[in-house]
N, C-alpha and C positions, 0 to 999 in steps of 0.2 A: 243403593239400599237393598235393592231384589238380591244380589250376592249375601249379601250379609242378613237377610231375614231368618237363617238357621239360627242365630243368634240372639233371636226375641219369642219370650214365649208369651202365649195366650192367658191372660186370667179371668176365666168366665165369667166371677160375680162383681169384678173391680169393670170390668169391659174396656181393658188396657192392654195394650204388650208392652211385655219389660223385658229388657237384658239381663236374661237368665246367668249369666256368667258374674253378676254384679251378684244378683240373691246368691249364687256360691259363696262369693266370697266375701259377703256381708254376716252368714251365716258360719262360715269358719272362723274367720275375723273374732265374732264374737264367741261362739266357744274358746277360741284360745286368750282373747285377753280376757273374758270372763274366769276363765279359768285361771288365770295368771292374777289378776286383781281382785280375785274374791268377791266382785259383784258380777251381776247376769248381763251386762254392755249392751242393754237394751238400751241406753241412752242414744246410740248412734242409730239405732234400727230404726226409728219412728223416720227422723229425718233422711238417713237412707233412704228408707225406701219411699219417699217422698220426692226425693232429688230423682231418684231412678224412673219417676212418673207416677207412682199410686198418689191417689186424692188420697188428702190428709187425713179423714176418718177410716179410710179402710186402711191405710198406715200406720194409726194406731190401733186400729182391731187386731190387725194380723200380728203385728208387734208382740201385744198381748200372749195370742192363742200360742207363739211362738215361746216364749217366756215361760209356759204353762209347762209344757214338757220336755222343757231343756233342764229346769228347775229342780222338779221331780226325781231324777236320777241325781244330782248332785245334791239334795237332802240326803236320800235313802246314802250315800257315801259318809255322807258327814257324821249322821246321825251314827253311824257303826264305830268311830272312832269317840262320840262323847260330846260334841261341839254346838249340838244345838239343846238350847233351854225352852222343852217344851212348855212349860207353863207361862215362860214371857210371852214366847208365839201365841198363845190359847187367847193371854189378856188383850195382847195388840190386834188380834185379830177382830175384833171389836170396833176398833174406831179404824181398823183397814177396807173392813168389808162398806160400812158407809160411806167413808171418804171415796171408794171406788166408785160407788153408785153418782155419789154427787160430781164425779171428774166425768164420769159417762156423759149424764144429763147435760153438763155443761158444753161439752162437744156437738152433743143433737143440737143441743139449742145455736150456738155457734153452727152447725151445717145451715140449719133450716133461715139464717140471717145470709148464709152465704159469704160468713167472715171467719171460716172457720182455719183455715189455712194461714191467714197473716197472722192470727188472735196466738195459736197457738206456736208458730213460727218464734215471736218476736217473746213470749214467756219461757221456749226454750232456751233462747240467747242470753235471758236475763239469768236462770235457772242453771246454765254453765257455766256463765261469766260467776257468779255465787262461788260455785263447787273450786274452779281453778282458783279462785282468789285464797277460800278455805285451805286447799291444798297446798298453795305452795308459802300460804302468812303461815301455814301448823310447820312446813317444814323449815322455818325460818327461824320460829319461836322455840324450837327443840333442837336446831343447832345453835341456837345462840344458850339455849339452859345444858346443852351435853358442855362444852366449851367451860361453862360456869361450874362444871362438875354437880351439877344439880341431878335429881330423880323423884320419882313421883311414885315411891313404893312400892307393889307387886308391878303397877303398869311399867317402870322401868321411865327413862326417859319422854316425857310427853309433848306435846305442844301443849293444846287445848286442855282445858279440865275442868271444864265447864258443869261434869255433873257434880262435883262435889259442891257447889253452891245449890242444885237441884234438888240434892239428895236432904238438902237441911227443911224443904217443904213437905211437912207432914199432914196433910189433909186426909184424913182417912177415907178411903182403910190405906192400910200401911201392909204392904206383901214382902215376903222373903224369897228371893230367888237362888234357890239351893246351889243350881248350876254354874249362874255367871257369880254366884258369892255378895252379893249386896242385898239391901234393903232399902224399899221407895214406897212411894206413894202410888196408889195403884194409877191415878188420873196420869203419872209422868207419862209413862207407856202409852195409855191410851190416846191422850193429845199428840205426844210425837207421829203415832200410827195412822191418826186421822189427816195430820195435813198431808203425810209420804200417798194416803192411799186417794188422797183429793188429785195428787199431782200424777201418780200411777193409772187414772182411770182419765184423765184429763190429757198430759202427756204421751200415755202409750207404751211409760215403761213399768219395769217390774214397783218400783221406789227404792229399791236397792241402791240406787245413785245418792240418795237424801239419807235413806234410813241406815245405812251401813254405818256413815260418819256419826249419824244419829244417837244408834246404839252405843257407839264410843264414847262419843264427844259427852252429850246430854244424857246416858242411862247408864253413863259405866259400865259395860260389858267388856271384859276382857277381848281382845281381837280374835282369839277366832271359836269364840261361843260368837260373837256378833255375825262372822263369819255364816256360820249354821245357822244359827236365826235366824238372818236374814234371807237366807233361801228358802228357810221354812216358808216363810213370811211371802216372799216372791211367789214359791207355789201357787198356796194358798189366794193369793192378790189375783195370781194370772190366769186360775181355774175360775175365779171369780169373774173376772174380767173377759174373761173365750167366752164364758156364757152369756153375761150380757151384751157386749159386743156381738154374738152369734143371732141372740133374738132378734137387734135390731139389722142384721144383716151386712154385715160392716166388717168380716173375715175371710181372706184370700185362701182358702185349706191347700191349693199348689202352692203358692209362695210359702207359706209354712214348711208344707213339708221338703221343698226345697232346701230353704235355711236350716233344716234340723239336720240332714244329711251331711251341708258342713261342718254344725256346730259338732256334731258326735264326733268327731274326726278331731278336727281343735280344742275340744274340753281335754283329751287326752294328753295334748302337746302343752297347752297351759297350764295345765293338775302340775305334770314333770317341772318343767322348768321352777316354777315357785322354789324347788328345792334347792335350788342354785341360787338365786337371786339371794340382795341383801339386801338389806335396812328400807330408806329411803328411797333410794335409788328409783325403783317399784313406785311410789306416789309421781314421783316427778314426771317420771313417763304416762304416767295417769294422766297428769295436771296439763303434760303437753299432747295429750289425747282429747282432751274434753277441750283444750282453745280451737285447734284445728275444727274442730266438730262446728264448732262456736260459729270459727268464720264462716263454716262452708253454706251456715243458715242463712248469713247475713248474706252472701254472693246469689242464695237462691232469691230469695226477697226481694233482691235489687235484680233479677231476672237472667243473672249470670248461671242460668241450668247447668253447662257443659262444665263451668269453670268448679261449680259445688259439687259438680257428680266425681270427678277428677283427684279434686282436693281430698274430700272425705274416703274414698276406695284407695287414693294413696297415701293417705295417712295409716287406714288401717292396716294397709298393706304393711308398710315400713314397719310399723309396730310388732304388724306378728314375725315379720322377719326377725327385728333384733330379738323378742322372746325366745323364737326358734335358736338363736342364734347362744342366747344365754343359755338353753336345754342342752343343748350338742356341746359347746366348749366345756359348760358345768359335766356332763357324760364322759367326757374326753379326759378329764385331769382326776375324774373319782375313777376312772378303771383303771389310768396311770397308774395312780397314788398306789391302788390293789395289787396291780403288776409286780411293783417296786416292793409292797411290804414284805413279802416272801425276803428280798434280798436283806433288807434293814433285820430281818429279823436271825437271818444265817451269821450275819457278822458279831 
C-alpha cells in the first residue's frame, strides 16, 4: 500500500483518501457521455464517488457543486444557438428550487438516523431500473410504429407521447411557450420540476436524468429545446444545491475541482461525436449505461466495494471509448468524403 499511496489523495472536509485517478476519470467520463447524451451524467457521480469511499452525503454534496459548473458553460453554448426556453426554465424553476430543499432535508434527516447510505442506495437502483426500462420499452415502441410506417408529426417518429393526453388538462393559467411551440397548463411544468428537484437534492444529481425524458415525454418539448432546458434547469438546481449542501457542510471543493478538469476535457469529445452518431443507437448505449450503473449499486450494498468500483469505472470507461471511437471514425470518412469531392466534382 505505501508504493502505491502516490495514488490516494487527501480530502480535508470528507476526512477520506481517495484514488485520485478514479475522480479523473469519473470526471471526464462524464463530460463526454454528458456531452454525447445531452444530459449532465451526474447520475453515476453520486454513486461513484461513493463506491470510490466518500460517505454518501458528501457524495452527493460534491456531486451537486460539481454539476454547478460543468452546467454553466454548456447553457451559455446552447443558449447562443436558440435551444433553451427561458420562460419554461423561469416557471420550473419554482417547484425545482423547493423540491431541492426537500431532497436536502431528507438526506440530513437520513444522515442524522444513520440510514443514509442504504436509504438512498436502494432508491437509486429503483430510480435506474425506471430510466433503463423507459429507454429501451420507448426504443421498442418506435421501432415497432417506424416498421408500421407510422409518425407523430413535427416530433417525427416517437415512442412515448404521453404529453398530448397532458396537454388536454387545462387548469389555469394556461402559458404559451414561444420557443418549444406549444401550450399547457402552467401546474404541468411545475409538478414535473418539483418531483425531478426532490430527486436532484435527494439523490445528488443534476434531475436531468428524470427531467430530460420529462421534458419530452410529459411537456412536449421538441429534443433539443429540452436539451437547453434542461441544463438551464441543472444549472440553476446545481447552484441551488452547492449552496445548500455548502451551508450544511457536505462539499469536497478538491474532488470538485478535480472532476471538472476532466469534464472540460470530455465535454469537447462528447459536443464532437453527437455529430456522428445516429438515431437510437445513442439511447441504447444510455440504457446500457444506466443497467451497469444499476448493478454496481446493488454489488456495493451487498459489500462487493472492489467488484462496484471496477464494474462502474469500467463501464464508463468502455463507453467513452466507443463515443471516442464514433468521433474519430465519424472525422475520418467526413475529411474522406472532402478529400474525394474535389475529384467528383472534376469529372
Amino acid at each position: 500500500m505505501e508504493s502505491a499511496s502516490w495514488l490516494y489523495m487527501y480530502m480535508p472536509v470528507a476526512g477520506v483518501y481517495i484514488f485520485w485517478p478514479g475522480l479523473v476519470l469519473i470526471g471526464f467520463s462524464v463530460g463526454v457521455i454528458g456531452g454525447f447524451f445531452g444530459m449532465g451524467g451526474a447520475w453515476m457521480v453520486t454513486p461513484g464517488l461513493n463506491i470510490l469511499g466518500f460517505p454518501m452525503a458528501f457524495a452527493i454534496g460534491t456531486d451537486i457543486a460539481h454539476i454547478a459548473g460543468k452546467s454553466m458553460i454548456s447553457t451559455i453554448r446552447h443558449s447562443k444557438f436558440g435551444n433553451v426556453d427561458y420562460k419554461l426554465g423561469v416557471v420550473m424553476l419554482v417547484g425545482t428550487m423547493v423540491g431541492i430543499e426537500i431532497g436536502a432535508q431528507l438526506v440530513m434527516m437520513l444522515e442524522r438516523m444513520g440510514m443514509v447510505g442504504d436509504v438512498v442506495r436502494w432508491v437509486y437502483v429503483a430510480f435506474l431500473a425506471l430510466i433503463a426500462l423507459m429507454v429501451f420499452s420507448d426504443y421498442a415502441k418506435a421501432r415497432s410504429k417506424k416498421k408500421k410506417g407510422e409518425a407523430d408529426g413535427e416530433h417525427g417518429t416517437e415512442g412515448f407521447t404521453w404529453y398530448k393526453t397532458l396537454h388536454k388538462i387545462k387548469i389555469p393559467p394556461m402559458m404559451h411557450f414561444k420557443a418549444s411551440g406549444f401550450t399547457c397548463s402552467a401546474w404541468l411544468p411545475i409538478v414535473v420540476s418539483l418531483l425531478t428537484g426532490i430527486l436532484a437534492g435527494f439523490l445528488g444529481i443534476g434531475g436531468g436524468l428524470l427531467r430530460m425524458p420529462a421534458l419530452i415525454y410529459l411537456i412536449g418539448c421538441p429534443t433539443h429545446i429540452a436539451v437547453g432546458t434542461d441544463l438551464f434547469e441543472v444549472m440553476i438546481s446545481g447552484l441551488y444545491g452547492a449552496f445548500t449542501f455548502a451551508l450544511k457542510g457536505r462539499i469536497e471543493l478538491v474532488a470538485v475541482f478535480v472532476m471538472l478538469t476532466g469534464a472540460a476535457i470530455g465535454a469537447q469529445i462528447g459536443t464532437v461525436a453527437t455529430k456522428y452518431a445516429r438515431g437510437y443507437g445513442i439511447r441504447l448505449m444510455f440504457g446500457a449505461a444506466v443497467l451497469c450503473c444499476m448493478i454496481s449499486i446493488i454489488l456495493k450494498q451487498f459489500g462487493y466495494g472492489t467488484a462496484a468500483a471496477a464494474l462502474i469505472l469500467g463501464t464508463i470507461g468502455i463507453i467513452c471509448l466507443q463515443i471516442m471511437k464514433v468521433m474519430f471514425v465519424g472525422a475520418y470518412h467526413e475529411l474522406r468524403d472532402k478529400k474525394n469531392q474535389p475529384a467528383r466534382n472534376a469529372e
